[in-house]
Biopython code that builds the backbone (N, CA, C, O; Angstrom):
import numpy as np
from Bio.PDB.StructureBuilder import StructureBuilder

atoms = [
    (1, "UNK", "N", (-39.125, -5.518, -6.112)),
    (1, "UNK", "CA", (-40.312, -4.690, -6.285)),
    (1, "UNK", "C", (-41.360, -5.085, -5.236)),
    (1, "UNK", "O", (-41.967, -6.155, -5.285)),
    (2, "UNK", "N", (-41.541, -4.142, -4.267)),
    (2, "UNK", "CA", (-42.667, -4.485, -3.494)),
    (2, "UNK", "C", (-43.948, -4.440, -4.049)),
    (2, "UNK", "O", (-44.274, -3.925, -5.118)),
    (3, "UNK", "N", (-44.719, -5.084, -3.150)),
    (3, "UNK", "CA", (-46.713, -4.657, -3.483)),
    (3, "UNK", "C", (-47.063, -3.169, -3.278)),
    (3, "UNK", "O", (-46.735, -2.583, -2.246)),
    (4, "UNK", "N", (-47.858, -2.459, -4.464)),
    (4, "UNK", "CA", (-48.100, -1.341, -3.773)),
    (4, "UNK", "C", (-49.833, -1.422, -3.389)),
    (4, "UNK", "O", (-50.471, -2.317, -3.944)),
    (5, "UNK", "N", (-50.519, -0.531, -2.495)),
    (5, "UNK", "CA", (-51.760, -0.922, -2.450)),
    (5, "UNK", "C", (-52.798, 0.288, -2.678)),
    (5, "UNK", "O", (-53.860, 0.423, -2.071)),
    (6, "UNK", "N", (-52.108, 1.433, -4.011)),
    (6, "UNK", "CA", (-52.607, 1.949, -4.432)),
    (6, "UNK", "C", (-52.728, 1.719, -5.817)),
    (6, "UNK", "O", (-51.647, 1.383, -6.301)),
    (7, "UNK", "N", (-53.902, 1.793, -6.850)),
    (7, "UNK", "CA", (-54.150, 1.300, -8.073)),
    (7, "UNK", "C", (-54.630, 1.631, -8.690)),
    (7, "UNK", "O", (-55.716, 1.941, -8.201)),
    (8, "UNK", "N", (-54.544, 2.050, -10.631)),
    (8, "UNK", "CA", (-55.213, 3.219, -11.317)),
    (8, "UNK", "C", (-56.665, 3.233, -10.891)),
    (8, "UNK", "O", (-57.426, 2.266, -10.846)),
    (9, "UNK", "N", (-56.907, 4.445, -10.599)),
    (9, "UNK", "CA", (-58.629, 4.550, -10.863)),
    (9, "UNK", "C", (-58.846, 4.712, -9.425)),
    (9, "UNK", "O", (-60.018, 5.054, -9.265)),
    (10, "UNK", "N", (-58.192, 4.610, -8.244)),
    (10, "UNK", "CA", (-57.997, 5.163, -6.796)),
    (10, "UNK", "C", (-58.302, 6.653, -6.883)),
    (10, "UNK", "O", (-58.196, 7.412, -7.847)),
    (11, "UNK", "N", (-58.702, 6.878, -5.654)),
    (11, "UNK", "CA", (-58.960, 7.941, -5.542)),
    (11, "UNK", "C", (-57.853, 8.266, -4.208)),
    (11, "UNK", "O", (-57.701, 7.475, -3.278)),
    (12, "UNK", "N", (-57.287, 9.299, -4.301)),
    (12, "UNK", "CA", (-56.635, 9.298, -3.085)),
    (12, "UNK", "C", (-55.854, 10.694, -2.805)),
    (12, "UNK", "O", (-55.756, 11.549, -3.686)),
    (13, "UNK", "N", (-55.283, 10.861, -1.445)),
    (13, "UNK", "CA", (-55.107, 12.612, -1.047)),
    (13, "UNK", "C", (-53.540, 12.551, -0.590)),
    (13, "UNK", "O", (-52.918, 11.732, 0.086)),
    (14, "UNK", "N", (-53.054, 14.123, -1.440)),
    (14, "UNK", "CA", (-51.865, 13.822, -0.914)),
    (14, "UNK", "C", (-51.421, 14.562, 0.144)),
    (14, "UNK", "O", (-51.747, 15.697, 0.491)),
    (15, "UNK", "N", (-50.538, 13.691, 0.683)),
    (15, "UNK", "CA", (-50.062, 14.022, 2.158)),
    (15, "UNK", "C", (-48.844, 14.778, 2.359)),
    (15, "UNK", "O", (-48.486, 15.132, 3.483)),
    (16, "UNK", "N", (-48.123, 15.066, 1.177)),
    (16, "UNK", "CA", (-46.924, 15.693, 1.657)),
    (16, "UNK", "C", (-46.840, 16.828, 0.273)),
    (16, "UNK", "O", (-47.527, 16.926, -0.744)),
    (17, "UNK", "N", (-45.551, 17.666, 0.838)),
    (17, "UNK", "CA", (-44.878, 18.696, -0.766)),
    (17, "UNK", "C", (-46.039, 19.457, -0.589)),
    (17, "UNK", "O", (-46.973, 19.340, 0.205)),
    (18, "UNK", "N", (-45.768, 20.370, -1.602)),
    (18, "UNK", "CA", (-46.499, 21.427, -2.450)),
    (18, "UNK", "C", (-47.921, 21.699, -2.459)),
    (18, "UNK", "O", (-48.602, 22.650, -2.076)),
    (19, "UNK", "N", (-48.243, 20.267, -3.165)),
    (19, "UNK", "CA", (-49.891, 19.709, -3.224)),
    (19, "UNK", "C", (-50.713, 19.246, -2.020)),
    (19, "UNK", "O", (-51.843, 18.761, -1.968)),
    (20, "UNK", "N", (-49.949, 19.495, -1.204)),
    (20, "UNK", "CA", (-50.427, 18.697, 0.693)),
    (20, "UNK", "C", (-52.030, 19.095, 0.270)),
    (20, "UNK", "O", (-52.378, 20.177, -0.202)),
    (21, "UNK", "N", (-53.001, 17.819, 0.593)),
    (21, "UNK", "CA", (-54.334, 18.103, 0.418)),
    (21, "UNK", "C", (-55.062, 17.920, -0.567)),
    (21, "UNK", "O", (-56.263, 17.671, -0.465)),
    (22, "UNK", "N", (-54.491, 18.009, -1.568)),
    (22, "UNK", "CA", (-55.531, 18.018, -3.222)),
    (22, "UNK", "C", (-55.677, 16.514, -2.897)),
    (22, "UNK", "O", (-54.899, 15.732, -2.350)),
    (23, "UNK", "N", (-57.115, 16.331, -3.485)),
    (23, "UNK", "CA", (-57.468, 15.039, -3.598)),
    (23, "UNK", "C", (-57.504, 14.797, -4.974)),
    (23, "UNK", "O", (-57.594, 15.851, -5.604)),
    (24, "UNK", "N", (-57.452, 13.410, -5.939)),
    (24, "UNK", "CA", (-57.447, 13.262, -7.475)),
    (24, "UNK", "C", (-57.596, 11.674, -7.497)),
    (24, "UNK", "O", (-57.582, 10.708, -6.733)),
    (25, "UNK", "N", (-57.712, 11.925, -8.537)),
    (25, "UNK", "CA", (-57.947, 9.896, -9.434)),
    (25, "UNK", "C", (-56.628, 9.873, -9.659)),
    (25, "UNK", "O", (-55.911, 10.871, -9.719)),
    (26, "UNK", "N", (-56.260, 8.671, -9.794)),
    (26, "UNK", "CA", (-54.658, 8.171, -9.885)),
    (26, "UNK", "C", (-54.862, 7.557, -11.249)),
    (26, "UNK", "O", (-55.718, 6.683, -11.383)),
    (27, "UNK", "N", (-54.029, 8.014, -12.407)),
    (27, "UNK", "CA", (-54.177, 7.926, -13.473)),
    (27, "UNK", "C", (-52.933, 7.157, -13.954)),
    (27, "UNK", "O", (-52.813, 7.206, -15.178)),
    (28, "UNK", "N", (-52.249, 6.657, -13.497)),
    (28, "UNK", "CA", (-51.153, 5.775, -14.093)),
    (28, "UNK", "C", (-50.298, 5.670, -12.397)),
    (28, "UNK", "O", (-50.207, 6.451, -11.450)),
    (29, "UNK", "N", (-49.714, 4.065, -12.718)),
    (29, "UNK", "CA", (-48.260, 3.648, -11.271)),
    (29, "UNK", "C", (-47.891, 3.052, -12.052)),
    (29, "UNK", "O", (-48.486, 2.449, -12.945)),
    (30, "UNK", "N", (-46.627, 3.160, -11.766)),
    (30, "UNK", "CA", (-45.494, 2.703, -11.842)),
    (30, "UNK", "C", (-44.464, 2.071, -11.036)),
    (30, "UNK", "O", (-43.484, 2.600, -10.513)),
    (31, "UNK", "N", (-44.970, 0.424, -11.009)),
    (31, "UNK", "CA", (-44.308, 0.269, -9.545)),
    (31, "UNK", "C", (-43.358, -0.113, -9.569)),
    (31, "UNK", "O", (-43.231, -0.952, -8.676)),
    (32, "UNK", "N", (-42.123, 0.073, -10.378)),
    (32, "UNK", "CA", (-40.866, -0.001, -10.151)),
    (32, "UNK", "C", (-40.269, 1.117, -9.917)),
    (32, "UNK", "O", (-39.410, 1.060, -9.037)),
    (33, "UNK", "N", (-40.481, 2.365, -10.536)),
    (33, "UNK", "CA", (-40.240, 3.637, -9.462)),
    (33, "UNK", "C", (-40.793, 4.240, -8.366)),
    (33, "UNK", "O", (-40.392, 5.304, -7.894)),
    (34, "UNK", "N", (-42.156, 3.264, -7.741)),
    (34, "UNK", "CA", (-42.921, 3.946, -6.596)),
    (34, "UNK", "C", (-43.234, 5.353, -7.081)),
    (34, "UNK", "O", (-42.725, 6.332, -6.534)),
    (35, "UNK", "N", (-44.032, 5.450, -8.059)),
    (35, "UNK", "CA", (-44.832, 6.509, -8.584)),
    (35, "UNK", "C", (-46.173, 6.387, -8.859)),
    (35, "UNK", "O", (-46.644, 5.358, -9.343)),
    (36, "UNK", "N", (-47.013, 7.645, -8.506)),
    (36, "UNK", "CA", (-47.951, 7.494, -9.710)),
    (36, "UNK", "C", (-48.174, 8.591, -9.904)),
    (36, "UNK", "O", (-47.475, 9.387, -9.277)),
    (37, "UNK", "N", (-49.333, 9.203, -10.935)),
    (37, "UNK", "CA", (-49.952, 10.753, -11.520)),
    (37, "UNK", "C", (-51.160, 10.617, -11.140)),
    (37, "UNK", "O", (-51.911, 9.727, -11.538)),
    (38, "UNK", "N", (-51.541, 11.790, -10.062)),
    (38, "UNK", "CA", (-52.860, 12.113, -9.739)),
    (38, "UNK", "C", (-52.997, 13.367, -10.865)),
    (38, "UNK", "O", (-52.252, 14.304, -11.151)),
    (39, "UNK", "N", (-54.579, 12.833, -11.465)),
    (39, "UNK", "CA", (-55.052, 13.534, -11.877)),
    (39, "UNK", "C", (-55.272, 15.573, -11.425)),
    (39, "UNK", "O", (-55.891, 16.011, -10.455)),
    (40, "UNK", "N", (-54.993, 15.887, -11.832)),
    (40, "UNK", "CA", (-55.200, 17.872, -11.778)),
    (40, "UNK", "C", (-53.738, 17.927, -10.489)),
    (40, "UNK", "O", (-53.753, 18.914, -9.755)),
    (41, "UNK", "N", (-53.017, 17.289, -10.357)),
    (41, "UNK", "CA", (-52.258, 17.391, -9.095)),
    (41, "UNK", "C", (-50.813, 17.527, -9.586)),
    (41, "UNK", "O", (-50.510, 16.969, -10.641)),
    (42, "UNK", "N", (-49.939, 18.193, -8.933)),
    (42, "UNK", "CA", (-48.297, 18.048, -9.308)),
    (42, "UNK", "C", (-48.384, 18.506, -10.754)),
    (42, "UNK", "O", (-47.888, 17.601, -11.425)),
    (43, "UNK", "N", (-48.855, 19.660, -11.672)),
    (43, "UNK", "CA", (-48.661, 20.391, -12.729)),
    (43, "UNK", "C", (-47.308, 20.792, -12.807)),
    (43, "UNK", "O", (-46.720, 21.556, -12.041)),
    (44, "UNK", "N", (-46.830, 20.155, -13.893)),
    (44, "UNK", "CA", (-45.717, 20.997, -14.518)),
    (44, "UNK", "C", (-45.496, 21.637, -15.865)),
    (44, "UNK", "O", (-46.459, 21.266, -16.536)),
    (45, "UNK", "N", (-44.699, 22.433, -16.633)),
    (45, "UNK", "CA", (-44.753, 22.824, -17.569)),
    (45, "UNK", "C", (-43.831, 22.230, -18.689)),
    (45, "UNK", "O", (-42.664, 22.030, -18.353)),
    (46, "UNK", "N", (-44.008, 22.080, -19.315)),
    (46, "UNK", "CA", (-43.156, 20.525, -20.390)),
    (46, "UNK", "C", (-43.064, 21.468, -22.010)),
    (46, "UNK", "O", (-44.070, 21.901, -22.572)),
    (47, "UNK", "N", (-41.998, 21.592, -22.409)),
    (47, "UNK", "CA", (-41.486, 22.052, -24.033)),
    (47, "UNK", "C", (-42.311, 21.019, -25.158)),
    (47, "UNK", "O", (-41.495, 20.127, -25.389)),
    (48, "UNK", "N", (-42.925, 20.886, -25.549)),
    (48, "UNK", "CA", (-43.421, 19.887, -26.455)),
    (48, "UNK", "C", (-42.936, 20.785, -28.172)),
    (48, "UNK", "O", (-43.068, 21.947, -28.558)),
    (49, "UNK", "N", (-42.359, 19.531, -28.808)),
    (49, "UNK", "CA", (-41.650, 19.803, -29.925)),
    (49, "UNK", "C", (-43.246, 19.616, -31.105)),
    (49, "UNK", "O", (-44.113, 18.858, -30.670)),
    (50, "UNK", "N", (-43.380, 19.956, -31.787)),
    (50, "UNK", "CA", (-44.636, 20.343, -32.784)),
    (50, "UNK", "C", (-44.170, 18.766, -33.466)),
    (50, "UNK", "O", (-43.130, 18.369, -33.991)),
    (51, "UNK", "N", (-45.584, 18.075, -33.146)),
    (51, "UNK", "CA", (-46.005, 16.671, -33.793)),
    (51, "UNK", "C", (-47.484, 16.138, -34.496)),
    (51, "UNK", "O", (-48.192, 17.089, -34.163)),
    (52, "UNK", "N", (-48.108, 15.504, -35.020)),
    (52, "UNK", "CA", (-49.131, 15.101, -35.612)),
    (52, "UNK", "C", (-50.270, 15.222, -34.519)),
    (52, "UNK", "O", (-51.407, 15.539, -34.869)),
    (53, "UNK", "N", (-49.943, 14.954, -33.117)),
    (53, "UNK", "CA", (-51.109, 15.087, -32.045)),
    (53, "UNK", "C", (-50.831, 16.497, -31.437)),
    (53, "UNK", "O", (-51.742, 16.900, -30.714)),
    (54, "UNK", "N", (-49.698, 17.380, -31.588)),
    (54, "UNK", "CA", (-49.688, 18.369, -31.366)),
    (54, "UNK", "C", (-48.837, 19.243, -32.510)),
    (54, "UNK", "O", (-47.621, 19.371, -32.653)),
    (55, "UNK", "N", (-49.741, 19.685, -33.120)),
    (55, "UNK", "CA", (-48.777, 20.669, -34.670)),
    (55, "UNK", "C", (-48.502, 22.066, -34.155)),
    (55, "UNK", "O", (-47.803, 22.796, -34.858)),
    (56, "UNK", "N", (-48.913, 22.459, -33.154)),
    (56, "UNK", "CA", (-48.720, 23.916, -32.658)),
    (56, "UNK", "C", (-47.171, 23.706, -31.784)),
    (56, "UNK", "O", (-46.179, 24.387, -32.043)),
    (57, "UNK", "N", (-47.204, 22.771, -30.861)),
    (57, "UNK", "CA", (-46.192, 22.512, -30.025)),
    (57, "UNK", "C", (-46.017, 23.540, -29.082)),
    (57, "UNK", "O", (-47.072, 24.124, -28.831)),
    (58, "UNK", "N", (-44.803, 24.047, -28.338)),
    (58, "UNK", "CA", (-45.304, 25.021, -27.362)),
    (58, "UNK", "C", (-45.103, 24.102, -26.049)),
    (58, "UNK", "O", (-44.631, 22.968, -25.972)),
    (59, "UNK", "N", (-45.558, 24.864, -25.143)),
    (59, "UNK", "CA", (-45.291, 24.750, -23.498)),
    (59, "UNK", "C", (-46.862, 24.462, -23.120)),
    (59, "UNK", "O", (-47.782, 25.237, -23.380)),
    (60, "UNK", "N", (-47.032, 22.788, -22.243)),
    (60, "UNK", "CA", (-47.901, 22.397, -22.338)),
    (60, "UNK", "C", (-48.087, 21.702, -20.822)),
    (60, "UNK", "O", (-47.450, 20.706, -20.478)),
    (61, "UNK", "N", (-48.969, 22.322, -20.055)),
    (61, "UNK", "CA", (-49.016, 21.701, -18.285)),
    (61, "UNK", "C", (-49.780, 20.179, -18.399)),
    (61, "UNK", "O", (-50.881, 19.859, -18.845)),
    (62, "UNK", "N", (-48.457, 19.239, -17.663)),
    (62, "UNK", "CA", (-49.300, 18.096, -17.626)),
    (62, "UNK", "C", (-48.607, 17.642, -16.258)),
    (62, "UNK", "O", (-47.580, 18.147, -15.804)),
    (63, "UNK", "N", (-49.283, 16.688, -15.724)),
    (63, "UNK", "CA", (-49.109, 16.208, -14.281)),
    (63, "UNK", "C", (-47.513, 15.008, -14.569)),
    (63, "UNK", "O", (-47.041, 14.351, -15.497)),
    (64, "UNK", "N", (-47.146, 15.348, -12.913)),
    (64, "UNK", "CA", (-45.761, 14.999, -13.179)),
    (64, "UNK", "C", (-45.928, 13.837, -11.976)),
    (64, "UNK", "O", (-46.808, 13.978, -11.127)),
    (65, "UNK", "N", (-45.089, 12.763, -11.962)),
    (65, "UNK", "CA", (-45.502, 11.533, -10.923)),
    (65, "UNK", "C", (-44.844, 12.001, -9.597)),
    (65, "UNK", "O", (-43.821, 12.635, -9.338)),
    (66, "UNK", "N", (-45.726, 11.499, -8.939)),
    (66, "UNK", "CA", (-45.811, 11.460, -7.198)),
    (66, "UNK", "C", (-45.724, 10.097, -6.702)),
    (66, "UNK", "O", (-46.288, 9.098, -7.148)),
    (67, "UNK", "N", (-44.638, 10.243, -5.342)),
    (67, "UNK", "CA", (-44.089, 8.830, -4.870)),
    (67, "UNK", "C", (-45.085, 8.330, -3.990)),
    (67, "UNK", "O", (-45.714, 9.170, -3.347)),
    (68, "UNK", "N", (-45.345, 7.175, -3.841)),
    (68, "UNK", "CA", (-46.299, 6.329, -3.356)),
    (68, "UNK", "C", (-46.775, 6.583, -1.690)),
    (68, "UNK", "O", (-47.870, 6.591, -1.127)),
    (69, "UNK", "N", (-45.173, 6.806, -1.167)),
    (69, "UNK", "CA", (-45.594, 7.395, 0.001)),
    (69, "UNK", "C", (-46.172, 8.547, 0.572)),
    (69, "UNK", "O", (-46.544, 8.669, 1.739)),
    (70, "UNK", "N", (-46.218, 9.342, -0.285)),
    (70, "UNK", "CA", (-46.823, 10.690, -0.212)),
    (70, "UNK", "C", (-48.305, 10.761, -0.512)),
    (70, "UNK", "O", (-48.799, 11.888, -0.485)),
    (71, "UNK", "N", (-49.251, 9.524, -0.851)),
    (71, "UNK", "CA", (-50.451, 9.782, -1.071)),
    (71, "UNK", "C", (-51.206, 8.273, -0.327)),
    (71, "UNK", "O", (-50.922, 7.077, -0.251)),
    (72, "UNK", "N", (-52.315, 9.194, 0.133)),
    (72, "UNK", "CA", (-53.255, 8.041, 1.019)),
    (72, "UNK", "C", (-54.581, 7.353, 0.357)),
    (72, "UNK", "O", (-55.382, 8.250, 0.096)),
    (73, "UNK", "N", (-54.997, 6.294, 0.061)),
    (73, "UNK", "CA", (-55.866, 6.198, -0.533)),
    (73, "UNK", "C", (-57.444, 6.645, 0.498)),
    (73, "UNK", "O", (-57.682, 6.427, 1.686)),
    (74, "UNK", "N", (-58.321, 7.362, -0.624)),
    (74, "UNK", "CA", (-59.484, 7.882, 0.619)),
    (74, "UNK", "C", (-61.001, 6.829, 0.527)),
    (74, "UNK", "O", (-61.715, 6.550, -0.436)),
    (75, "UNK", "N", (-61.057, 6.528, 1.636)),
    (75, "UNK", "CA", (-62.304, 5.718, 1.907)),
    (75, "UNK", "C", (-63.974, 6.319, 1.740)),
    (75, "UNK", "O", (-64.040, 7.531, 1.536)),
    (76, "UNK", "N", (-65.044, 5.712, 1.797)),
    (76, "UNK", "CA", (-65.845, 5.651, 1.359)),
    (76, "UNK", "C", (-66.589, 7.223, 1.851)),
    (76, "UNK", "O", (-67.340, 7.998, 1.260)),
    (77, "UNK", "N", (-66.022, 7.230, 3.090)),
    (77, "UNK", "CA", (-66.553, 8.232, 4.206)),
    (77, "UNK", "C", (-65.982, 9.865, 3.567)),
    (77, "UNK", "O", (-66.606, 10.899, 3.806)),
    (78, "UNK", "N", (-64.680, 9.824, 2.723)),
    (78, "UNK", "CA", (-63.922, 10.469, 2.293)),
    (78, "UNK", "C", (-62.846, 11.313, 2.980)),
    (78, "UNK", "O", (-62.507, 12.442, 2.624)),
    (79, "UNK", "N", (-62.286, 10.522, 4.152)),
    (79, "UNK", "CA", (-61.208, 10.081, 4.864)),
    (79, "UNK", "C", (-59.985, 9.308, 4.361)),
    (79, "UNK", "O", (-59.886, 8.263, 3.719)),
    (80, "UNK", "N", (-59.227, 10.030, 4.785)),
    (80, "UNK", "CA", (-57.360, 9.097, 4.250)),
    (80, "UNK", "C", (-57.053, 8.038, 5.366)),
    (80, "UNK", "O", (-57.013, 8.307, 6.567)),
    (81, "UNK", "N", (-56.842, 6.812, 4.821)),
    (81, "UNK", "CA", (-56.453, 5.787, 5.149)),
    (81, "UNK", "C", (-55.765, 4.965, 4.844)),
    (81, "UNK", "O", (-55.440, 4.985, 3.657)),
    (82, "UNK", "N", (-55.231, 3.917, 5.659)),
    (82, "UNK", "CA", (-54.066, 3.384, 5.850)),
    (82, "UNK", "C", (-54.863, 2.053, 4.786)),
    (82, "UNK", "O", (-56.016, 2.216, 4.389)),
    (83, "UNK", "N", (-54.279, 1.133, 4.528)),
    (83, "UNK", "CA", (-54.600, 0.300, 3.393)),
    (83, "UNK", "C", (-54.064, -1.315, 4.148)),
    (83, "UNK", "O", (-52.875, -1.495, 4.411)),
    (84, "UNK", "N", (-55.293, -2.554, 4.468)),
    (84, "UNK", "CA", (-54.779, -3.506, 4.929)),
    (84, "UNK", "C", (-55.492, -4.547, 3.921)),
    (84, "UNK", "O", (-55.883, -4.174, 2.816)),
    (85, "UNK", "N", (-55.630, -5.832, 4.357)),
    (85, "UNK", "CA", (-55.657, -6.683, 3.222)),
    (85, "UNK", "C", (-56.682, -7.955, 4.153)),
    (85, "UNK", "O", (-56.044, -8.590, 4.992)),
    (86, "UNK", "N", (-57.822, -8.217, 4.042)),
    (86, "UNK", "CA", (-58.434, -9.344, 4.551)),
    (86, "UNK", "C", (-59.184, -10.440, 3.650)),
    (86, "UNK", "O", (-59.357, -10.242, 2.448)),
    (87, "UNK", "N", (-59.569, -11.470, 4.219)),
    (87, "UNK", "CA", (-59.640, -12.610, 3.187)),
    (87, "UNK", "C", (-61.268, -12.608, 3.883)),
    (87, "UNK", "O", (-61.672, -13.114, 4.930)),
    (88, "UNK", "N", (-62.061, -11.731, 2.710)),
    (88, "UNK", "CA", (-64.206, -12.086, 3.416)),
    (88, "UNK", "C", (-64.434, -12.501, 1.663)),
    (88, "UNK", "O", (-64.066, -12.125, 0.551)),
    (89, "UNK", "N", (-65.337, -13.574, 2.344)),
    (89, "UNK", "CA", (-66.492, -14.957, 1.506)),
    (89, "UNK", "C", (-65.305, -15.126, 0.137)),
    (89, "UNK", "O", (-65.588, -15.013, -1.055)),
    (90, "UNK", "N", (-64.027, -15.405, 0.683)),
    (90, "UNK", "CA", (-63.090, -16.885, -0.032)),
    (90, "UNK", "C", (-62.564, -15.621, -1.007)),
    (90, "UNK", "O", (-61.974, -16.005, -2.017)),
    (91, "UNK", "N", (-62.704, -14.068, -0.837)),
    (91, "UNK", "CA", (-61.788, -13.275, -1.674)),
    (91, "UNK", "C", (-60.880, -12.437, -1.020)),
    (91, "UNK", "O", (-61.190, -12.108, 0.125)),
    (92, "UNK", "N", (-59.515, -11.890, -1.620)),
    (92, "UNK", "CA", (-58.722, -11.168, -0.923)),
    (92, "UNK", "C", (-59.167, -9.670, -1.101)),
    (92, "UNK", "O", (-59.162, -9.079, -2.180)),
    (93, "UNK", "N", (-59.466, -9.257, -0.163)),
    (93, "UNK", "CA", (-59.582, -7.246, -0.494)),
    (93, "UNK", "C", (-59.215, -6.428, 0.032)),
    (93, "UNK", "O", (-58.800, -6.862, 1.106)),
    (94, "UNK", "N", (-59.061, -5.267, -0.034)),
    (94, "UNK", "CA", (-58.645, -3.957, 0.547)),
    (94, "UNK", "C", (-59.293, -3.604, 1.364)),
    (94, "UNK", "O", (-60.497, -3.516, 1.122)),
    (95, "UNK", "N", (-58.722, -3.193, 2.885)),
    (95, "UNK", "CA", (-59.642, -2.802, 3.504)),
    (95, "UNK", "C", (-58.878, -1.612, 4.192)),
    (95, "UNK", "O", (-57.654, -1.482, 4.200)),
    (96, "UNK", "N", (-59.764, -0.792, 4.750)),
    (96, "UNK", "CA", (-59.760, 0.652, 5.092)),
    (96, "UNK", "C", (-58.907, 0.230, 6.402)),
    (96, "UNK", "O", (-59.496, -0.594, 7.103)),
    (97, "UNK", "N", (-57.682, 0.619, 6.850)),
    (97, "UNK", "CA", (-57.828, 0.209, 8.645)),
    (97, "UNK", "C", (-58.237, 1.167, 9.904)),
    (97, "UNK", "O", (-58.058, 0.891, 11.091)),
    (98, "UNK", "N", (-58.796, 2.290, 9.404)),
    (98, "UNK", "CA", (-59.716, 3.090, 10.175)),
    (98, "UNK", "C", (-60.796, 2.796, 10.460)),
    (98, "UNK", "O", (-61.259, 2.773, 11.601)),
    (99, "UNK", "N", (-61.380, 2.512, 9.393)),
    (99, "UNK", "CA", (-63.331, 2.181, 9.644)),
    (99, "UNK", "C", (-63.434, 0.448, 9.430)),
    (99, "UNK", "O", (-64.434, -0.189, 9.761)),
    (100, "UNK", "N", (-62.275, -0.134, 8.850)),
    (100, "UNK", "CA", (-62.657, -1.776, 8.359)),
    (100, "UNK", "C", (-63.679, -1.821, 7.044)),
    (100, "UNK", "O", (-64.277, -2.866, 6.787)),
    (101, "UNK", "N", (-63.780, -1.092, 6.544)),
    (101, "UNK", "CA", (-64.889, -1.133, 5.169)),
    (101, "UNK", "C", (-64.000, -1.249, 4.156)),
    (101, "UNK", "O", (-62.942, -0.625, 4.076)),
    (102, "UNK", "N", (-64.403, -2.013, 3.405)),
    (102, "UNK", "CA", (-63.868, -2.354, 1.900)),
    (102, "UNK", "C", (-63.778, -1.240, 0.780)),
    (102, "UNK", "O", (-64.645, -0.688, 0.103)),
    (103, "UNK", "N", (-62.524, -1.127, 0.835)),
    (103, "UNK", "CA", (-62.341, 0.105, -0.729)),
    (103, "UNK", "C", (-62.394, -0.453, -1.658)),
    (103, "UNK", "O", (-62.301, 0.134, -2.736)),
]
sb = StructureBuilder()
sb.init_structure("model")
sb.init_model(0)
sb.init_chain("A")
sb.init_seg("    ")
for serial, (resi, resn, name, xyz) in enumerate(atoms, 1):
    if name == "N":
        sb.init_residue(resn, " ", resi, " ")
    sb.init_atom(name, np.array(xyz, "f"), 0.0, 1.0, " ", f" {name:<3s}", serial, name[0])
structure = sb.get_structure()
């Protein structure tokens, strides 16, 4: 299992498929399948069987996971960028490698 260096609550744009462009919050990874679910992004339509959180049941659009490589995390400027890693005042962080600013 590699490092991935995207992480819930990212904001980030995707770069490839269908959705090329939508930007969203990353709402769940999964990093043993190199996935995650951007929020409003990759809609699909799902059979849901009638349960206590859903008694109607029915056909219900919810976001379907997107592979890691297909989405860029976006920087402060609100630009897609590449994701590097530097060690400023004794902590490790994310840094943009376009502009060098801390995501």
């Amino acid at each position: 299992m590699i490092k991935l260096k995207i992480k819930t609550g990212d904001t980030v744009v995707i770069t490839a498929g269908d959705h090329k462009g939508t930007e969203g919050k990353v709402m769940r990874v999964d990093a043993e399948k190199n996935k995650a679910i951007v929020e409003g992004a990759n809609m699909v339509s799902k059979h849901e069987k009638p349960s206590a959180k859903n008694p109607q049941g029915g056909i219900v659009k919810k976001e379907a996971p997107i592979h890691i490589s297909n989405l860029a995390l976006v920087d402060s400027k609100g630009e897609a960028a590449r994701v590097g890693y530097e060690v400023r005042e004794g902590k490790k962080v994310r840094v943009s490698k376009k502009s060098g600013e801390i995501i």
